[in-house]
C-alpha positions as CSV (number, residue, x, y, z in Angstrom):
1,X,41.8,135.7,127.7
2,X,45.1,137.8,127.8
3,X,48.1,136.2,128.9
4,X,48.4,137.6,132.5
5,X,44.9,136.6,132.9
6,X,45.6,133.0,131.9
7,X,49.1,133.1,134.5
8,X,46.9,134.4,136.7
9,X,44.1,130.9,136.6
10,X,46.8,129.2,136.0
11,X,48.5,130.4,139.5
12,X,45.4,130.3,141.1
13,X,45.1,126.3,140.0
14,X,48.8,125.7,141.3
15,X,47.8,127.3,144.8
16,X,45.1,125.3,144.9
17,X,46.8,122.0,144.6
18,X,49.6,123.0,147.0
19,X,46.7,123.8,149.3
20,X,45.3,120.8,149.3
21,X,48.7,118.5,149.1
22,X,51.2,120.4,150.5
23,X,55.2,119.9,149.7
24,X,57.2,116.8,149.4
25,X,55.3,114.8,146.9
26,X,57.0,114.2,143.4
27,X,56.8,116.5,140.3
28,X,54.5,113.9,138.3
29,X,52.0,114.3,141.3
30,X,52.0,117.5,141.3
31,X,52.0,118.1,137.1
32,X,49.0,115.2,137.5
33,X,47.0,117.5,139.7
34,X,47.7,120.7,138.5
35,X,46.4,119.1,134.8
36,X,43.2,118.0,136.5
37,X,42.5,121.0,138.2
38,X,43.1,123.1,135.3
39,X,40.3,120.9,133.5
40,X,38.3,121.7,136.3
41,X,38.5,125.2,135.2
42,X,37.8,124.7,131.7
43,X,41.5,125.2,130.5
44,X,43.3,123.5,127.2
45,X,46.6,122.2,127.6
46,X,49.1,119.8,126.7
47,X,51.4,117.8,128.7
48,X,55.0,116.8,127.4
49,X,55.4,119.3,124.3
50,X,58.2,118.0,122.5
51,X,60.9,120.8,121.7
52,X,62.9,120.9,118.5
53,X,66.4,122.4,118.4
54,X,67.3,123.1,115.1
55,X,71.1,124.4,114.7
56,X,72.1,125.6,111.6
57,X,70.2,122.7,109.4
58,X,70.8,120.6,112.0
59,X,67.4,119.0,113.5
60,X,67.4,117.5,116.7
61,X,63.6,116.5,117.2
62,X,62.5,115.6,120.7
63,X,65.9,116.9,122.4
64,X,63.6,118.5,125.1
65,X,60.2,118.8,126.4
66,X,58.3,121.3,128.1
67,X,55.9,120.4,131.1
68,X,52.8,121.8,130.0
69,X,51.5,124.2,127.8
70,X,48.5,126.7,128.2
71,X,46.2,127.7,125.5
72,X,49.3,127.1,123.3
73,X,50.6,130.6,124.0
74,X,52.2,129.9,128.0
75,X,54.7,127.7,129.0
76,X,54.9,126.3,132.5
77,X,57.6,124.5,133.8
78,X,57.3,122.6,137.5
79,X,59.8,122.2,139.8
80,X,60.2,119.6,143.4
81,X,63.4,121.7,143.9
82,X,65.0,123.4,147.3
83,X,65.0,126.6,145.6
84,X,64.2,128.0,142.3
85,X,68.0,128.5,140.8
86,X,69.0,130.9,137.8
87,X,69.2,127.8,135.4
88,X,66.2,127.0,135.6
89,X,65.1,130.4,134.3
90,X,67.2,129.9,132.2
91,X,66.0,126.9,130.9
92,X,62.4,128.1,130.4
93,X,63.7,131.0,128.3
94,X,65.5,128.9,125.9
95,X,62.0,127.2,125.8
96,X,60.0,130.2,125.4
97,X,61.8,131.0,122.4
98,X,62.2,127.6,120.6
99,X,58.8,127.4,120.6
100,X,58.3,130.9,120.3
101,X,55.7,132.1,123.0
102,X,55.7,134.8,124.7
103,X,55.3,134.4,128.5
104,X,56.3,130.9,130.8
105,X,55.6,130.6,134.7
106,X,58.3,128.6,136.3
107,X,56.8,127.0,139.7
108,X,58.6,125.5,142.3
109,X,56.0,123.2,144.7
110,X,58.9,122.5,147.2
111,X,57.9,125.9,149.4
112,X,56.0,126.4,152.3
113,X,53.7,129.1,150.5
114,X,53.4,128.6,147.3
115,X,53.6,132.3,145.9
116,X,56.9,132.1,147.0
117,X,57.9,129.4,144.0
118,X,56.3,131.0,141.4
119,X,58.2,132.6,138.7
120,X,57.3,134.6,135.5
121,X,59.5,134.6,132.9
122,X,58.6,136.7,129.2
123,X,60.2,135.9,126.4
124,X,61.2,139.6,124.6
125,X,62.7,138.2,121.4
């Protein structure tokens, strides 16, 4: 499957929860769900990927983790936030390229329609 394919089950398995919950509920609900329903769809994943930052020798295991991660090629990072803000773009970037992969979807659950928190961010490094 080609990575805008997999955004695009991926998305589809986002709108789906939001369908069926709504906004307002906490992030682990929602990363809970979205897990299951990606099952559901016969997708591999894992949950809490531990990121390393290594700076200049200097190894700092665990500083970070990244919400889930698809076929171990897309990031996704979830969000209960007001509005998706440039740091948190940010933030998915810098994880895109620690662990080296090419393409992260940043969604934000906290939205009326869900398309409207969905963000794709591709790592060009």
């Amino acid at each position: 499957m080609k990575d805008s394919n997999l955004s695009g089950v991926v998305i589809g398995a986002a709108i789906e929860v939001h369908r069926i919950l709504g906004p307002g509920l906490l992030e682990s609900v929602y990363q809970e769900c979205l897990v299951h329903e990606l099952g559901l769809r016969g997708i591999s994943l894992d949950c809490e990927v531990p990121i390393c930052v290594d700076y200049k020798g200097l190894l700092l295991g665990h500083a970070y983790r990244a919400d889930l991660l698809i076929e171990d090629r897309l990031i996704v990072e979830l969000k209960t936030v007001e509005q998706i803000m440039p740091l948190h773009k940010a933030q998915l970037l810098t994880y895109l390229r620690l662990l080296k992969k090419p393409l992260g979807l940043l969604i934000n659950f906290n939205t009326a329609v869900l398309k409207d928190g969905v963000r794709r961010v591709v790592n060009d490094a």
